[in-house]
FIMI-92437 format. One record per residue (C-alpha): x, y, z; residue in one letter. Coordinates in steps of 0.1 Angstrom, whole numbers, padded with zeros to 4 digits, always signed. Layout:
BEGIN
XYZa...
//
This chain:
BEGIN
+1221+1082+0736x+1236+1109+0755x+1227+1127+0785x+1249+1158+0781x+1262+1182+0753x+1302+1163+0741x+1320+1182+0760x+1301+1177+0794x+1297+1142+0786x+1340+1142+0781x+1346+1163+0816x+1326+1141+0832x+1338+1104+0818x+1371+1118+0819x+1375+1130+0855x+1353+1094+0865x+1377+1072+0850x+1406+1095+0873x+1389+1090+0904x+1383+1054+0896x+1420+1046+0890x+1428+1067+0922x+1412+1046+0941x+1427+1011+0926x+1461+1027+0925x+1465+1005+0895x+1455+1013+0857x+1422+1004+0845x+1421+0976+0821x+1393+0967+0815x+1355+0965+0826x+1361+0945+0860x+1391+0965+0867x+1366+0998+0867x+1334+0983+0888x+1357+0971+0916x+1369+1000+0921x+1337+1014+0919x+1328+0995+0945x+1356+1012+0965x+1346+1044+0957x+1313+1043+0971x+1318+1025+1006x+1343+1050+1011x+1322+1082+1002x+1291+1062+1020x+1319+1063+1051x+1329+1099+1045x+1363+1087+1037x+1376+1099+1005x+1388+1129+1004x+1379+1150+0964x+1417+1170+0956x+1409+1203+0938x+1411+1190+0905x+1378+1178+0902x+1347+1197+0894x+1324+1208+0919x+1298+1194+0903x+1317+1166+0896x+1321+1158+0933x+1285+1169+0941x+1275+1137+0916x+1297+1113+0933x+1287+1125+0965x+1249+1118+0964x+1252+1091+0938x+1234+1058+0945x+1250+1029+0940x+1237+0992+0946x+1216+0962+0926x+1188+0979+0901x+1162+0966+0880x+1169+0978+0840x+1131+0979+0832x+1128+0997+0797x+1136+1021+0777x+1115+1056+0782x+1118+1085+0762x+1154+1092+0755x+1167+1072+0789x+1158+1042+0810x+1139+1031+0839x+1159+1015+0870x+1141+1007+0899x+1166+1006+0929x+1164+0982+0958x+1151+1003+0980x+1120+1002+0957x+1129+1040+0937x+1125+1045+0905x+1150+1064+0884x+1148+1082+0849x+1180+1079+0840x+1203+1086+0809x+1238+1071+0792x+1265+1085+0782x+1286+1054+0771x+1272+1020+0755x+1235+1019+0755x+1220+1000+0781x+1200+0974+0756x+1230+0970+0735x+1245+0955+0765x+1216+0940+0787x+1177+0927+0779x+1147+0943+0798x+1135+0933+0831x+1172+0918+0842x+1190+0932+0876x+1221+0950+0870x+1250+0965+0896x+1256+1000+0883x+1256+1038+0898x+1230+1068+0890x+1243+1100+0898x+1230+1134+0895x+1248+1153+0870x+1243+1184+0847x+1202+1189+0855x+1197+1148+0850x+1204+1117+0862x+1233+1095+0848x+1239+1057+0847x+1276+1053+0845x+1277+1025+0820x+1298+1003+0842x+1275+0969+0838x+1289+0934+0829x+1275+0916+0805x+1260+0889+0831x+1230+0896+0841x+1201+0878+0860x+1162+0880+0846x+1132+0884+0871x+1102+0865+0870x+1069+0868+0844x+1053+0880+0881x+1075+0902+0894x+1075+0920+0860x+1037+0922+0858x+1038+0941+0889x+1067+0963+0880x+1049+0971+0846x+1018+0987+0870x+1042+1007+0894x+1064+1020+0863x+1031+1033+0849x+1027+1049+0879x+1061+1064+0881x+1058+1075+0848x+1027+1099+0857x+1048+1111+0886x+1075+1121+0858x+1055+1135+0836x+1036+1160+0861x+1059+1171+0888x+1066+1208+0890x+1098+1222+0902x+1094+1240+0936x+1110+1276+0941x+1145+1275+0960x+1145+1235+0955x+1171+1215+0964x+1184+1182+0970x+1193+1145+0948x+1180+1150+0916x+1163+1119+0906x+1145+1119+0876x+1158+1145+0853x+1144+1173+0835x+1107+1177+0835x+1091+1164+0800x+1066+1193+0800x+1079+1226+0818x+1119+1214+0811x+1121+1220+0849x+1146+1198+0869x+1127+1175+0897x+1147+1169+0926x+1138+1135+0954x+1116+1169+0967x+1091+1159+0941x+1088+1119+0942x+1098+1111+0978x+1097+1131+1009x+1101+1124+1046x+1066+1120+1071x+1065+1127+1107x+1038+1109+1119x+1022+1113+1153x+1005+1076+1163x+0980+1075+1194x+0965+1045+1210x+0928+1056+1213x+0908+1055+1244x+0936+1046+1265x+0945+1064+1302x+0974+1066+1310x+0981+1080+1270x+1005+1058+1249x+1019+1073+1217x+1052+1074+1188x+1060+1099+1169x+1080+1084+1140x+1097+1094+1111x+1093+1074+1079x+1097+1076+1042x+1067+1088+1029x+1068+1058+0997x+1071+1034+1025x+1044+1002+1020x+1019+0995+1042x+1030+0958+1048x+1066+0977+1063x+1047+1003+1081x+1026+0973+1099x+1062+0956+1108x+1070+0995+1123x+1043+1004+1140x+1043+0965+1158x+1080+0974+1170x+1072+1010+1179x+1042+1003+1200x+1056+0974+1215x+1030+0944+1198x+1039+0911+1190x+1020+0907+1161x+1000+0882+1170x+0966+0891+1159x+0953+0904+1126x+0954+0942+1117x+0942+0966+1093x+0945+0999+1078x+0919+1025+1074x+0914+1056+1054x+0876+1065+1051x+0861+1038+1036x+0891+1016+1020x+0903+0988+1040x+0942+0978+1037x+0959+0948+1048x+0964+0912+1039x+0933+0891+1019x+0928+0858+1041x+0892+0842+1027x+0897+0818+1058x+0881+0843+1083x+0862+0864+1053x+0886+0899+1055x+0882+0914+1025x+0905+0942+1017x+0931+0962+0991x+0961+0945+0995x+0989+0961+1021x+1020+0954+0999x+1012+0970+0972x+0995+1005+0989x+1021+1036+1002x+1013+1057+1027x+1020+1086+1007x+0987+1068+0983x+0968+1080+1021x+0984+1105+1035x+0988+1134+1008x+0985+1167+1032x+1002+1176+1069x+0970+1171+1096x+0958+1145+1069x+0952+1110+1091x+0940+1074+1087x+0934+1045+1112x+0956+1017+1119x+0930+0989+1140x+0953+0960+1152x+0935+0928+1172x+0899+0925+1161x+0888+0908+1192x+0904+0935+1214x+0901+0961+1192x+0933+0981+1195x+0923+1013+1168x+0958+1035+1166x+0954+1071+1151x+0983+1080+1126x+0983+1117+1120x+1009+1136+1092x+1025+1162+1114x+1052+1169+1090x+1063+1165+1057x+1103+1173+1056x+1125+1166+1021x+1143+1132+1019x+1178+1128+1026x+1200+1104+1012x+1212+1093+1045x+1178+1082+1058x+1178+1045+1063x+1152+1034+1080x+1119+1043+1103x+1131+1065+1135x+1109+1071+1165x+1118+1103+1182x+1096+1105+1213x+1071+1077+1229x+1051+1078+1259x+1031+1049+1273x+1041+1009+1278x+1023+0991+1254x+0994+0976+1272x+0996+0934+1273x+0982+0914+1245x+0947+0901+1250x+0940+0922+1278x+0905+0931+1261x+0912+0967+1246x+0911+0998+1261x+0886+0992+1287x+0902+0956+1299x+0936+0980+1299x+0918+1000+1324x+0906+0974+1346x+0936+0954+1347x+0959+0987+1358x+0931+0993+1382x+0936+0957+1397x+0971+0956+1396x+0973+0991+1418x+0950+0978+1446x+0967+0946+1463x+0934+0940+1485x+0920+0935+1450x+0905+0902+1446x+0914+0897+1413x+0950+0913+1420x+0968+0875+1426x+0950+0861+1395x+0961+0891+1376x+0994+0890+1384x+0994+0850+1378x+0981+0860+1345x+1002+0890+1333x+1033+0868+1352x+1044+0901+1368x+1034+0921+1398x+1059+0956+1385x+1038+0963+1351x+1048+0996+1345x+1021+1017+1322x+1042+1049+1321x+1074+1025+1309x+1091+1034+1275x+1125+1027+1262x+1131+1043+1232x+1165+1030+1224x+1150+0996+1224x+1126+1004+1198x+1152+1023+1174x+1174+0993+1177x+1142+0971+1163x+1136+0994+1138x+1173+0996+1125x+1171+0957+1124x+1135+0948+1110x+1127+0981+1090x+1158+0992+1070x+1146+1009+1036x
//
């Protein structure tokens, strides 16, 4: 199964198996010998460390350099490749040049290998060990509906003019076009408002536009400055998302299965994010901007906020505006029984620390 004319396929296995013994310092005996130093090659180029002599391709480098590296599920065979889906929940189209994968490895089983994008396609460099470790009848099932998906995405994507960028799937089945990340995965700048609230609180935020609803929930908690403590919901016209719970009847699609790039399809496109039934906390995400992926994007970013994050159970936006209200006027008397019940007398509504929030996000949110 070959990815590349013989000759393209030699330059390339030739000048890998060079820079892999470079980096061991020590010749390459066998299988092991090759994927620990592949490891080594890719925390150094991840850390900008190795430095490509002039005796490599340009292309050759370009590969290594925006290669992804890490734990993949080998689905299936498809077409004249395979399907990987990567940890980070990508799916790849990818194609050998060395042993087959299913000589080597059944379906469904996760594998440590490299993808890299290489003569108009995607290659897996063959470097797998023979142990291997099966997901579950479940996990499969659900895979099975997302590769279906995938495979759609694959089948239809047009190339864009002046394109660039990772290429991650190959070459177009239909117009032989090659579809860069451009096509499958993009970044969103999204603009989310607190409705009906004075002083105005709002994020702007920069996500991954495949990221799940369940993950955007854990961002926007950390963003805003919520302790998730209360149910939520999202909304986009008359779908419901979030998590089924036949305890307190809330009927809805479930939120770990739906994207926001399912919702949010055009710039000025937006959907409702309500959080705290009782209260009624409705949050307005709008798609300011839809920018190309970068490798290096790791996790959800804010880039500007303004507004504290009013306290929980406070009664929505109108008890928001009767307990700033009470907390201004000290001859108020419900100002001590306010205080007692915030346990502060210095709220801040115009307090925002940005630095804070990006440190959450780093932690909780990484893709």
């Amino acid at each position: 199964m070959s990815l590349l004319d013989s000759a393209r396929a030699h330059a390339f296995l030739e000048q890998y198996k060079r820079l892999l013994g470079a980096i061991a310092a020590k010749p390459m005996n066998n299988t092991k010998d090759l994927i620990e130093a592949r490891a080594a090659l890719y925390k150094d180029v991840l850390n900008k460390t190795f430095v490509f002599d002039s005796s490599y391709e340009e292309s050759f480098i370009n590969a290594v350099k925006n290669a992804t590296y890490g734990m993949f599920v080998y689905a299936k065979k498809y077409r004249n490749g395979y399907a990987l889906k990567s940890s980070d929940n990508t799916w790849f189209c990818v194609f050998g040049i060395t042993t087959p994968l299913e000589e080597m490895i059944p379906e469904w089983c996760l594998i440590d290998t490299a993808v890299l994008p290489y003569g108009g396609r995607i290659l897996c460099d063959g470097l797998i060990m023979d142990q291997h470790v099966s997901i579950g009848p479940n996990m499969v099932a659900e895979m099975i509906q997302e590769l279906k998906t995938e495979r759609k995405k694959w089948a239809s994507a047009k190339p864009q003019a002046g394109e660039k960028g990772h290429i991650i799937s190959g070459k177009n089945e239909k117009t032989g076009g090659t579809m860069t990340v451009q096509a499958l995965r993009n970044i969103y700048q999204i603009k989310v408002t607190l409705k009906d609230t004075t002083p105005p609180i709002w994020r702007r935020l920069r996500v991954q536009s495949d990221i799940k609803l369940k993950k955007l929930h854990v961002a926007l908690q950390i963003a805003l400055g919520w302790t998730d403590s209360h149910m939520h919901q999202f909304i986009s016209g008359s779908e419901y998302y979030g998590t089924p719970d036949p305890d307190f009847d809330f009927d809805c699609k479930p939120e770990s299965k739906a994207k926001l790039d399912d919702l949010l399809k055009k710039e000025k496109a937006s959907i409702i994010y309500e959080y705290d039934f009782g209260d009624g906390w409705e949050h307005k995400i709008v798609l300011e901007k839809i920018l190309p992926f970068t490798k290096d994007f790791k996790a959800p970013v804010c880039l500007k906020g303004v507004g504290a994050c009013p306290p929980e159970d406070c009664g929505g936006p109108y008890g928001y505006r009767n307990l700033l209200e009470v907390l201004s006027n000290s001859s108020h008397p419900e100002h001590a029984e306010m205080v007692e019940w915030l346990g502060c007398d210095d709220f801040d509504p115009n307090f925002f620390d940005i630095d804070d929030v990006n440190e959450g996000l780093k932690i909780n949110c990484r893709c």
